[in-house]
N, C-alpha and C positions, 0 to 999 in steps of 0.2 A: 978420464975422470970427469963427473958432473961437476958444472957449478953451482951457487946458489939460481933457484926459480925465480928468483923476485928482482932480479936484472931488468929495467925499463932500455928495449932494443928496439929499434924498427929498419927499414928497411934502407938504402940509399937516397932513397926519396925523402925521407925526413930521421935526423936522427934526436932521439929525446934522451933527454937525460934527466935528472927528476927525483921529486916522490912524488906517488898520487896525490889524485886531487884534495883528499880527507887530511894532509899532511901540510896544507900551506900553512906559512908563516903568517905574524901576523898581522892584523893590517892590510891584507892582502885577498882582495874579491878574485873568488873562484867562480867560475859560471859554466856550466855545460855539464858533463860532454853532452852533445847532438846528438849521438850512436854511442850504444855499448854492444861488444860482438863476443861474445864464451864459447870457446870448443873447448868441448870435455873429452877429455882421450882417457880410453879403458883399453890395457891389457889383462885379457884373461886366461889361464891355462887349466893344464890336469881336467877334471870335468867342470870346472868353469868354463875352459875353452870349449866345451862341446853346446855351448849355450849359444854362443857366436859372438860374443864378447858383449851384447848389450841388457844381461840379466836376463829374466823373467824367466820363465819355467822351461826346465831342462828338457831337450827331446831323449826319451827314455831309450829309445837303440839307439843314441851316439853314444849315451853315458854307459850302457852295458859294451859297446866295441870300446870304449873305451878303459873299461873294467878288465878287459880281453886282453889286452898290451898295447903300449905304443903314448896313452892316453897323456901321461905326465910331459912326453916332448910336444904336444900341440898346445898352442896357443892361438891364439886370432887379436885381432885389434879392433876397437869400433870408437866411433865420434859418430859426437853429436855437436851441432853448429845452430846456434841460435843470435838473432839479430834484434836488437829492441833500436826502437828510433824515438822522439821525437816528435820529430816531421809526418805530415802526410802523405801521401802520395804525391807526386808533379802528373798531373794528369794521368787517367784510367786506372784502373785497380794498380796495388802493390806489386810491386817487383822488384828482384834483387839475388843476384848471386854471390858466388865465391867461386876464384878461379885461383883453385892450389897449386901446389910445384908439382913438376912430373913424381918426386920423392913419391908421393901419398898414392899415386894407379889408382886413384879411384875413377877417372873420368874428368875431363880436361874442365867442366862445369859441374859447378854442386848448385842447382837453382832451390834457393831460399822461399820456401813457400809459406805465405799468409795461411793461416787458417780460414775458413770462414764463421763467419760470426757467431752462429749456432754450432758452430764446433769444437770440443776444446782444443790446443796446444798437444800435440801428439807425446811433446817431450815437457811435463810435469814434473817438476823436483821432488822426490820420491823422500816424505819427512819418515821419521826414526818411528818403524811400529812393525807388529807383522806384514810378511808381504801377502797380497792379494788373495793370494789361493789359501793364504793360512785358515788353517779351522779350529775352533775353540774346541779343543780335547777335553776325553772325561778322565776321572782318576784325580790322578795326581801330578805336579811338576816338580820335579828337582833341580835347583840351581846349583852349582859349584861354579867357583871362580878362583883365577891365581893359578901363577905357574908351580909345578912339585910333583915329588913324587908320591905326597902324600894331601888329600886336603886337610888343611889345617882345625881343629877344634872349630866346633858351631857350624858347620855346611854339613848337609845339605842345606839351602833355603826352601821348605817344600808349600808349596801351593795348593792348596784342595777346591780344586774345582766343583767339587759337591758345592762348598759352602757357597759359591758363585750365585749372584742375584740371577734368574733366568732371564737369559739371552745379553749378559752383560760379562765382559773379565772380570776377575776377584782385581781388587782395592789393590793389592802388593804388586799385581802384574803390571797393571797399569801407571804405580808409579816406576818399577825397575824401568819400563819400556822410556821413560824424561830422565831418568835418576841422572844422567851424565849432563842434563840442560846445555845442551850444544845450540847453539846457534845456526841456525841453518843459513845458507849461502843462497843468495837470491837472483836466480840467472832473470836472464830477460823476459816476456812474457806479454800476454795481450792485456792483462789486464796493469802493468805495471808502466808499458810504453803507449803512444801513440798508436805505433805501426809496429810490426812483428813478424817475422818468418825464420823458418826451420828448416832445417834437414838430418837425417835422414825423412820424405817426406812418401805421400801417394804419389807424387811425379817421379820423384826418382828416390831407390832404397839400395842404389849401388851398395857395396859394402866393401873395405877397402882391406885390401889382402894382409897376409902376414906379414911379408914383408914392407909392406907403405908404412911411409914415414911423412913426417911433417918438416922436415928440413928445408928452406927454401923460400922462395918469394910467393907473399899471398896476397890477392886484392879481391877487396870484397864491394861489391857498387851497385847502386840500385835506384828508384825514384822517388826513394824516400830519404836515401843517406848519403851523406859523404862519403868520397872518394875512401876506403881505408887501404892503407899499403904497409907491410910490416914482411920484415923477415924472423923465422926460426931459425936458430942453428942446430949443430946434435946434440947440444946439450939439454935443449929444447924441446924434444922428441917424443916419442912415448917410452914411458917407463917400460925395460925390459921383464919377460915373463921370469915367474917364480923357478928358481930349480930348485927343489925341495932336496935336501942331504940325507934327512931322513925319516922317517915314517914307519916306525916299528914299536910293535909291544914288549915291556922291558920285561925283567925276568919278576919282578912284582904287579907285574897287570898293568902298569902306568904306560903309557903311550909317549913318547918322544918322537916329537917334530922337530927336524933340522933344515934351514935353507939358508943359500947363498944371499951376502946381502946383496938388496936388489938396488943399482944404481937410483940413486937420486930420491930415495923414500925418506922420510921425513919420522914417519911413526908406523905400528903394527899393531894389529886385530888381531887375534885366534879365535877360533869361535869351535865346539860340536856341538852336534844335536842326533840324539837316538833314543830311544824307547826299548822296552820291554814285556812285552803283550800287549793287550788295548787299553791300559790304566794308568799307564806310569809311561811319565816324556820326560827325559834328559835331558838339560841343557848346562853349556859351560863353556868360559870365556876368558882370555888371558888377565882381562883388567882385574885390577889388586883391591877392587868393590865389588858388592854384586851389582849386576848387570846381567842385559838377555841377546842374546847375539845380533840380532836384528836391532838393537837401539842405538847408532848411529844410522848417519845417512849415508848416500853413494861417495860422496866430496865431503872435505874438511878446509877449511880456509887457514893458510898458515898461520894466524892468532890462536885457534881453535885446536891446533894438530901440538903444538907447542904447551897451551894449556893442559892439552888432555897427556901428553908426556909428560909433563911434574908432576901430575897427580899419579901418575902411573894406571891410568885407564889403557892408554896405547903406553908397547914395549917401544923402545928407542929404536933410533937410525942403527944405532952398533948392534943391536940384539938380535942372534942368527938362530936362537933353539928356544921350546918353549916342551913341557913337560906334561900332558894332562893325568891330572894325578889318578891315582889310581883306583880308588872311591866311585871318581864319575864315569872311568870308563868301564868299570864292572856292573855299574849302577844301568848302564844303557847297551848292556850285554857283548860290550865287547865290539860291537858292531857300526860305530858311531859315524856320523858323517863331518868332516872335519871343514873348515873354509879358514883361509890365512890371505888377510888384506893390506897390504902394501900402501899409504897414502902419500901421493906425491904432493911437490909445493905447489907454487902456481910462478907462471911466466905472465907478469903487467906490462904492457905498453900503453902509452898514453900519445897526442898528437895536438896540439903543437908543444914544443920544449916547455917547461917551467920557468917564464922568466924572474928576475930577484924580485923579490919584495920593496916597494909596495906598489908594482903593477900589476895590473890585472891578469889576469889568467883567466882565457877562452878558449875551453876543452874542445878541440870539434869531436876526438871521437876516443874510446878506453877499449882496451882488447883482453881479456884474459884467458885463459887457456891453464885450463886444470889437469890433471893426472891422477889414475889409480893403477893398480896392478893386482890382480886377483888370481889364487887357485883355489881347486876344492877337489876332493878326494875321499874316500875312506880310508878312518882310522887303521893305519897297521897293513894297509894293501900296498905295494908295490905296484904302481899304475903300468911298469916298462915290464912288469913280469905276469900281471893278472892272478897274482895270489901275494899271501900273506908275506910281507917282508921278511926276508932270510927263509924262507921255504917256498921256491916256486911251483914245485908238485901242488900247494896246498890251492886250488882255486876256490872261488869266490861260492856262497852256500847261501841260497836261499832259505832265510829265516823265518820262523812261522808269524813272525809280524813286522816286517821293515818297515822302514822308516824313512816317509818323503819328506825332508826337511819344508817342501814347497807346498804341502798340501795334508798335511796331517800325519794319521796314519795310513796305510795304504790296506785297504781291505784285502781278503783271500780270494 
C-alpha cells in the first residue's frame, strides 16, 4: 500500500522532518533554499506507451502494432531532472550531475546540462492549451462533458469556427482552454535561477527501462550546488501503469471505461477526441464543467489536484469507471480516441531539519519529485485483441476521415 507523497524523507545522511519552507511559523526567518532539484516521473501505457513516455507526437507504426495486439500490456517510464541553483559556477562553465541507485538502469551518471545561453531549456513546462501540432479546424466543435450514459440537457457546446476572427480561435475556445484557472507549477528554469541544467539532455538521452525505478540512494553535486543526498522508498516510485477493466460500447452506443485503481493517484482525467468528416470535431471530458481535454497541464500540485476534486473537474482517488455518454460517442462516429490520466501527489524533501520557532531557518537545498500515470487508446478497441471489445474477429477499419488527436484531421 502507498503512503501519503508529501512525507519530507532524506537520506542517512540527514534526516528532516518538517513542513516546507512557505509553512514556517511565526516570527520565524526562512532563508534559502540554495538549490531546488524536480524529477518528474511519467508512467505511460496502451498507446501512450508507444510515445516512450515523454508525450509529444505519437510514432504512427508503434500505435498501429499496437492496435494489432499486445498494446494495452506496454508501458515505459520517462523522467525528467531539472536543477535550479542560486550559485554560480566555482570556476569554468556549469557542471553538475545526478548519480541514481542501481533501482533506475538508466546509467550509473545522469550529467545535468546547462543550456546555452541562446538556447532555450529543452524541458519547458508545457501550460494548459492545444499541443503543438494542433490545427485550427473548419466546421464545427462539439463539446460534451460528465460521466453517463446519456448527456444531460443543454450539451452539446458547439463552436462555429466559421464565425472565428481569421487566423484567431473563437472567444469560447479560448476561454474553455483557462476555464479551470489552474495554477501551473513552476520547475526550475534559466530564467527563474541563477544557474540551471537538465536531463534528459544532447549529451546524454538514455531512457530508463520499464522496469527502473527510483527506489534508493540519490546524490546530486555540481559547481554550482550543494551537496544534495536523499533517499526514495517504493512508496516513492513511479506511479504503476493504467490496467484498463474495460473499454467497450454499451448496448446504447455509450462507451464505458473501467480501470484498476492506480496506486498512489490522487485525482483522474478522461478525455475523447474524434471527428466526423472534415467539418465537425468531437470533444469530451470527465469534468462535471465544460472543458477541453487539453486544458490542464502535464503535473498538478497537491493544493491544485485537491481543488480540482471538490469541484469535481478530476474524478476521485476511489473512482475506477467513467461512462462516455452516448451523444458524444455517436457524435464522433463511434471511433473516438480516448486518454485516461492518473495524477499523482508529490514526494518534498527539504535539508537541513526545521528547527522550532523563532530560529532561523537556512534552506541549503528543496527536492520534489512529481508523478503522473497515463494511457490512451481507442474508444471500444480491445488493445490485447486489436478489435472491438467482446468481438475479436472484428479488426480495426480504416475510416474515411480519422482522427489525429496530435494534428488535426488527417487528410486522405
Amino acid at each position: 500500500m502507498r503512503f501519503g507523497r508529501n512525507v519530507l524523507l532524506v537520506s542517512a545522511a540527514a534526516t528532516v522532518v518538517g513542513a516546507p519552507a512557505g509553512m514556517a511559523a511565526d516570527h520565524q526567518v526562512v532563508t534559502g533554499p540554495v538549490a531546488v532539484y524536480w524529477m518528474s516521473a511519467a508512467t505511460s501505457s496502451g498507446m501512450g506507451g508507444m510515445m516512450g513516455g515523454g508525450g509529444g507526437r505519437p510514432n504512427a507504426a508503434a500505435m498501429m502494432a499496437a492496435m494489432q495486439g499486445g498494446g494495452q500490456n506496454s508501458y515505459s517510464h520517462s523522467l525528467v531532472l531539472q536543477l535550479g541553483s542560486s550559485r554560480r559556477p566555482d570556476g569554468g562553465g556549469p557542471t553538475a550531475e545526478h548519480d541514481p541507485p542501481p533501482a533506475l538502469d538508466a546509467g550509473s551518471v545522469l550529467p545535468l546540462l546547462s543550456p546555452q545561453p541562446a538556447a532555450p531549456p529543452t524541458h519547458q513546462e508545457a501550460q494548459p492549451g492545444p499541443p503543438p501540432q494542433f490545427h485550427q479546424p473548419h466546421g464545427r466543435m462539439l463539446i460534451f462533458w460528465g460521466c453517463g450514459e446519456h448527456a444531460p440537457p443543454g450539451q452539446p457546446l458547439v463552436i462555429d469556427f466559421a464565425q472565428a476572427v481569421q487566423g484567431q480561435m473563437p472567444a469560447q475556445f479560448a476561454t474553455l482552454m483557462h476555464g479551470m484557472a489552474v495554477r501551473p507549477m513552476e520547475p526550475p528554469s534559466p530564467t527563474r535561477n541563477t544557474t540551471y541544467g537538465e536531463w534528459p539532455n544532447q549529451q546524454s538521452k538514455t531512457s530508463v527501462p520499464q522496469d527502473g525505478g527510483l527506489q534508493g540512494d540519490h546524490f546530486v553535486h555540481g559547481n554550482y550546488t550543494p551537496d544534495i543526498k536523499f533517499s526514495l522508498t517504493a512508496d516513492q516510485d513511479f506511479l504503476p501503469p493504467f490496467v484498463l477493466t474495460a473499454n467497450q460500447i454499451g448496448p446504447s452506443g455509450s462507451a464505458n471505461l473501467g480501470w484498476r485503481r492506480v496506486d498512489g493517484a490522487r485525482g483522474y482525467f478522461a478525455a475523447m477526441m474524434g471527428a466526423q468528416g472534415q467539418d465537425q470535431i468531437v470533444m469530451w471530458t470527465s469534468s462535471a464543467a465544460e472543458t477541453l481535454p487539453f486544458a490542464l497541464p502535464d503535473y498538478l500540485s497537491n493544493g491544485e489536484i485537491d481543488r480540482l476534486v471538490a469541484s469535481r473537474a478530476l474524478m476521485d482517488a476511489q473512482t475506477t469507471a467513467c461512462t462516455i455518454p452516448q451523444e458524444a460517442v455517436q457524435a464522433a462516429g463511434g471511433h473516438g480516441f480516448f486518454t485516461l490520466n492518473a495524477y499523482g501527489g508529490e514526494t518534498n524533501l527539504s535539508y537541513p531539519p526545521r528547527p522550532p520557532a523563532p530560529q532561523p531557518w537556512n534552506i541549503v537545498w528543496e527536492v520534489k519529485v512529481r508523478y503522473k500515470s497515463t494511457t490512451a487508446g481507442m474508444v471500444g478497441m480491445d488493445m490485447n485483441r486489436g478489435g472491438r471489445q467482446g468481438d475479436p474477429s472484428q479488426q480495426p477499419q480504416r475510416h474515411a476521415s480519422p482522427f489525429n488527436p496530435f494534428g488535426g484531421l488527417i487528410p486522405h
